[in-house]
N, C-alpha and C positions, 0 to 999 in steps of 0.2 A: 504494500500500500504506500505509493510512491509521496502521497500527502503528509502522510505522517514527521516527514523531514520541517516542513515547512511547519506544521500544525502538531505538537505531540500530543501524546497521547498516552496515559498514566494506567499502568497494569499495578492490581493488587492484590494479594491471594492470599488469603486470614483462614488459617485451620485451626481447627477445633476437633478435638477427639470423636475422627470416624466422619467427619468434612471439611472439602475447601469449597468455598467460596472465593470465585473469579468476580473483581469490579475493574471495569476498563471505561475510563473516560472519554468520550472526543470533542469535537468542538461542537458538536449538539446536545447530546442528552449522554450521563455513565448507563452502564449496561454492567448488568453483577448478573452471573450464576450457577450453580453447583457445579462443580468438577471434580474430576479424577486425577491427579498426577502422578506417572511412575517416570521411573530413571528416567529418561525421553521426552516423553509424550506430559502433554494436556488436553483431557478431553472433557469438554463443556457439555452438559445436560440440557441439551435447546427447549424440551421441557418445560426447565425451573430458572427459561432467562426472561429476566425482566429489564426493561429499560425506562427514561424517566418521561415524563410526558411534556414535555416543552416544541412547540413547533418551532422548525427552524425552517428557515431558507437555506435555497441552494447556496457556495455549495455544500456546506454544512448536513444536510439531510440527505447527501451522497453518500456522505463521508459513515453517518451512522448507520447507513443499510449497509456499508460497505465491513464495517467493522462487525454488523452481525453475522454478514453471512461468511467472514472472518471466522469466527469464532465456535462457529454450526459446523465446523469439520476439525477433523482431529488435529492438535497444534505438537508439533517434532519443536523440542527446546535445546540450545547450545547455549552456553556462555564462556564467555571468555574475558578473564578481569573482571572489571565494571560492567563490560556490553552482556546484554540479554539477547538473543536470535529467535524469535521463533516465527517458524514456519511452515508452511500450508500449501494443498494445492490452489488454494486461493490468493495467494503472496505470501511475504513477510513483512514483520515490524520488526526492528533495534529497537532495543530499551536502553537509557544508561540506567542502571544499579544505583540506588540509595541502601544505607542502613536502616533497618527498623529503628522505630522508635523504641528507646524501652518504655517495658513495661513498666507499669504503675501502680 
């Protein structure tokens, strides 16, 4: 997803004993939902995905059908350093890597 250079776009994955939750931001509405992670892969539950209800104009409301249907197919994950990779037969996104916040 060649916009996401221009426009990023914020991946977050909060587990909990026996779930994650996927929230990915874009410049329309974040989109969170249930997933699977092993060594590799991330696969999202299209399911249990919800997104936020904001309308947006083009081309912002590209960008969020673009990132669901992103996310509707199983995601293959590399990192390396700081950079996150993941990728689809729908494209990729680079992530840079933050620390977690501690906890509180």
């Amino acid at each position: 997803m060649e916009w996401t250079a221009e426009r990023p776009v914020t991946l977050r994955l909060d587990q909990t004993p026996g779930s994650v939750l996927v929230s990915l931001t874009t410049p329309c509405n974040p989109i969170s939902a249930p997933a699977a992670i092993s060594s590799e892969t991330l696969t999202i539950n299209p399911s249990g995905m919800t997104a936020g209800a904001k309308g947006c104009n083009s081309p912002e409301n590209g960008m969020e059908t673009a990132a669901v249907s992103f996310l509707q197919s199983q995601v293959n994950y590399t990192s390396q350093g700081s950079l996150l990779l993941l990728e689809n037969v729908t494209g990729s996104i680079e992530l840079q890597l933050e620390p977690a916040a501690p906890a509180s």
